[in-house]
C-alpha positions as CSV (number, residue, x, y, z in Angstrom):
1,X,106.2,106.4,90.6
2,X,104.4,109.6,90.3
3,X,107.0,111.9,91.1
4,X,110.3,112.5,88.8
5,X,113.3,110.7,90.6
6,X,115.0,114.1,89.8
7,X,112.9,115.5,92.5
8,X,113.1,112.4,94.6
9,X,117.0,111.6,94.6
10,X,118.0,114.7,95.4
11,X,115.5,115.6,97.9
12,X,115.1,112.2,99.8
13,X,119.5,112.8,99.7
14,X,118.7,115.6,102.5
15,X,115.6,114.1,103.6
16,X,115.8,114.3,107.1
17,X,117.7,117.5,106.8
18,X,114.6,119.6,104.9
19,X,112.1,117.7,107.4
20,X,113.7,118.5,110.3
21,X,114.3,122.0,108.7
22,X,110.4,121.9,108.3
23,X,110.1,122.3,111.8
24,X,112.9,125.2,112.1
25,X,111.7,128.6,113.5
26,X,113.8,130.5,110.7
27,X,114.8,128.8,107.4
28,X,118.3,127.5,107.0
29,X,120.9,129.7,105.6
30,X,122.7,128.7,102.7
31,X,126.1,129.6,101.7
32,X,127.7,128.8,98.2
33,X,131.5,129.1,99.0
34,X,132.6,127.9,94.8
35,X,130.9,127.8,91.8
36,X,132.0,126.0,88.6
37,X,134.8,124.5,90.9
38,X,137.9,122.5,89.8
39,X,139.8,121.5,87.2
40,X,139.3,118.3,84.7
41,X,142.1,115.8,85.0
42,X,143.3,114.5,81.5
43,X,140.2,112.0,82.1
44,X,137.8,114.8,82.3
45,X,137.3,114.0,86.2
46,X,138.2,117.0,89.0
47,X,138.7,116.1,92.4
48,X,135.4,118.1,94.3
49,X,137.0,118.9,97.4
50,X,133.9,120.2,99.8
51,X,135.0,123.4,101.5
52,X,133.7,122.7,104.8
53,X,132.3,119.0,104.9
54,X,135.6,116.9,104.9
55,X,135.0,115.0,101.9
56,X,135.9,114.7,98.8
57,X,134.8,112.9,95.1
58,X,135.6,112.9,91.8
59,X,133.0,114.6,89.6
60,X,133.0,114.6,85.7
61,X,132.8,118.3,85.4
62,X,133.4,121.0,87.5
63,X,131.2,121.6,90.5
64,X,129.0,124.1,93.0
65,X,129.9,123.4,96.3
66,X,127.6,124.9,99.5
67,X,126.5,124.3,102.9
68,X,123.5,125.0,105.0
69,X,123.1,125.3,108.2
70,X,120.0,124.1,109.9
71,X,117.7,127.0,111.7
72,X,117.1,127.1,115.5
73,X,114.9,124.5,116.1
74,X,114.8,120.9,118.3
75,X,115.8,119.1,114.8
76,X,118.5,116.4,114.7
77,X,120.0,117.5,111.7
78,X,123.2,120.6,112.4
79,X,124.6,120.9,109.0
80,X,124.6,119.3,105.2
81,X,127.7,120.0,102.8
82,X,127.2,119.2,98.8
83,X,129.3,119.1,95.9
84,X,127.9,118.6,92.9
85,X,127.6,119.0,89.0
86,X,125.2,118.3,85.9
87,X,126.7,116.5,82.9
88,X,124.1,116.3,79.8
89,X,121.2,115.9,82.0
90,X,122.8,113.9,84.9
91,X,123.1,115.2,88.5
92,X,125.7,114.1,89.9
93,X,125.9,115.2,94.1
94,X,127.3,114.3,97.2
95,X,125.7,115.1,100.4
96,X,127.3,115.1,104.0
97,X,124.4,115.5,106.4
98,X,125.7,115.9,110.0
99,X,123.6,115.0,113.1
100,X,123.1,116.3,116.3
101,X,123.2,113.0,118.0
102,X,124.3,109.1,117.1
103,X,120.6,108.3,117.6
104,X,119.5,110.7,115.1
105,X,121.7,109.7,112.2
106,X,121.2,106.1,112.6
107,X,117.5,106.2,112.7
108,X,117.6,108.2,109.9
109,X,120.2,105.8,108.3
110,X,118.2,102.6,108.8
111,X,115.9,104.0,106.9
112,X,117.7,104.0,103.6
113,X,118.4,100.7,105.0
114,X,115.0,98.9,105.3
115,X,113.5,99.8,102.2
116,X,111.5,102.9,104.3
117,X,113.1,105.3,101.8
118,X,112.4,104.3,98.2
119,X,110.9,101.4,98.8
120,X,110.8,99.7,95.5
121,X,114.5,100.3,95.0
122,X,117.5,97.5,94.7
123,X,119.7,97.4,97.3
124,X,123.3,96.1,98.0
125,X,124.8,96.6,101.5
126,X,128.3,97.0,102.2
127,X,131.3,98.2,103.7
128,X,133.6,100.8,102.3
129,X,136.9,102.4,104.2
130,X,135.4,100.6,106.9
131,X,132.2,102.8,107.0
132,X,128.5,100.9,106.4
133,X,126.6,101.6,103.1
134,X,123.8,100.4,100.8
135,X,123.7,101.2,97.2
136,X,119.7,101.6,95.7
137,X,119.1,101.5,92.2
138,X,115.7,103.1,91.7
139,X,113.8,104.0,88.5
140,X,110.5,105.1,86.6
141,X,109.2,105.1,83.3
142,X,111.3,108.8,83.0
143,X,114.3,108.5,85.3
144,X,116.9,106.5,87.1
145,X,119.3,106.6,89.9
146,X,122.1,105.4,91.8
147,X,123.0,106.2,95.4
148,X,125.7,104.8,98.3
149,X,124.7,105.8,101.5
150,X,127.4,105.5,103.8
151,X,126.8,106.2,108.0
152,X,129.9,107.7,108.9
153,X,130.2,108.7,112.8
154,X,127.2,111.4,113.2
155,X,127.1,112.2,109.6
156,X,125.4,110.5,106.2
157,X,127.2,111.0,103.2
158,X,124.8,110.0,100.0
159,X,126.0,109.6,96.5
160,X,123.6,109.9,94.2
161,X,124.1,110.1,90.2
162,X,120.6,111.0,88.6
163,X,118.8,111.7,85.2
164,X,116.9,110.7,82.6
165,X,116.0,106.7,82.3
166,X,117.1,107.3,78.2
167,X,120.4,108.0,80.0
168,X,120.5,105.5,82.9
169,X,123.6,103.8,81.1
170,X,125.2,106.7,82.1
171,X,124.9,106.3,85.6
172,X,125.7,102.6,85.5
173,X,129.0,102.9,83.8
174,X,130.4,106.0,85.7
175,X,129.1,105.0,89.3
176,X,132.1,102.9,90.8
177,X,134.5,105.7,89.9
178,X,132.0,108.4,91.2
179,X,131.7,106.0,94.9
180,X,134.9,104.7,95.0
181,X,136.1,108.3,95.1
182,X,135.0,109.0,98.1
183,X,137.8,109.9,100.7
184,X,136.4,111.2,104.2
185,X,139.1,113.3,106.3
186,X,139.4,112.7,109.9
């Protein structure tokens, strides 16, 4: 791959949101409601609570959490919520990308799915609270990830845990904890 995963993980996570936002008459608005966020458990995990989204992880540090808005446009993307943090060079973020319509998110869920989106990337699909997901595992000669992409009503939430391939052991140890974390609110 010619292009760092660090671009690609974290962009391809609000994928459809920043093309659809491509097509926006005014640019989204962006508003960061906490910065350096939380407080580390005696395991040196805080509970990221998104403000708005109706989610929450665990993150190894404390966090940013902001939302965007999408700008007026005929997009299929309303709103994406994010937590997320840095720990020696790995991201760490989770996404909540709400759709306008249940057509919208699933086409755009599908595909994460097929293979459409990161294409040479493992993948595992599975169920998780009762929501659909599939973990990819996707790397270059520089960097690696690891991402759950649930489809949770007319939202996406992604997982991702990215950084540099010297540190992809990282990733690998910490990701069950970071995914199984995920509690979704009603």
């Amino acid at each position: 791959m010619n292009v760092p995963l660090l671009r690609v993980a974290l962009v391809v996570t609000i994928l459809s949101f920043s093309s659809a936002m491509g097509r926006a008459a005014e640019p989204p608005s962006i508003i960061m409601h906490r910065s350096s966020a939380g407080e580390l458990d005696k395991t040196g995990w805080a509970e990221a609570k998104s403000t708005e989204g109706k989610f929450s992880v665990r993150l190894p540090n404390v966090f940013n959490d902001f939302s965007t808005r999408a700008g007026e446009s005929q997009n299929p993307v309303d709103r994406m919520f994010v937590v997320g943090t840095v720990v020696d060079g790995v991201k760490f973020a989770a996404a909540k990308i709400s759709y306008l319509t249940p057509d919208a998110v699933r086409q755009y869920y599908e595909k994460f799915v097929s293979g459409e989106t990161f294409p040479k990337g493992k993948r595992n699909v599975g169920e998780y609270k009762g929501f659909p997901f599939v973990d990819i595992t996707v790397s270059d000669d520089k960097a690696a990830a690891n991402m759950r992409v649930l489809l949770i009503g007319q939202s996406i939430i992604n997982l991702t845990i990215e950084g540099p391939l010297a540190k992809a052991a990282i990733g690998e140890r910490v990701k069950s904890t970071f995914f199984e974390s995920l509690i979704v609110e009603p």
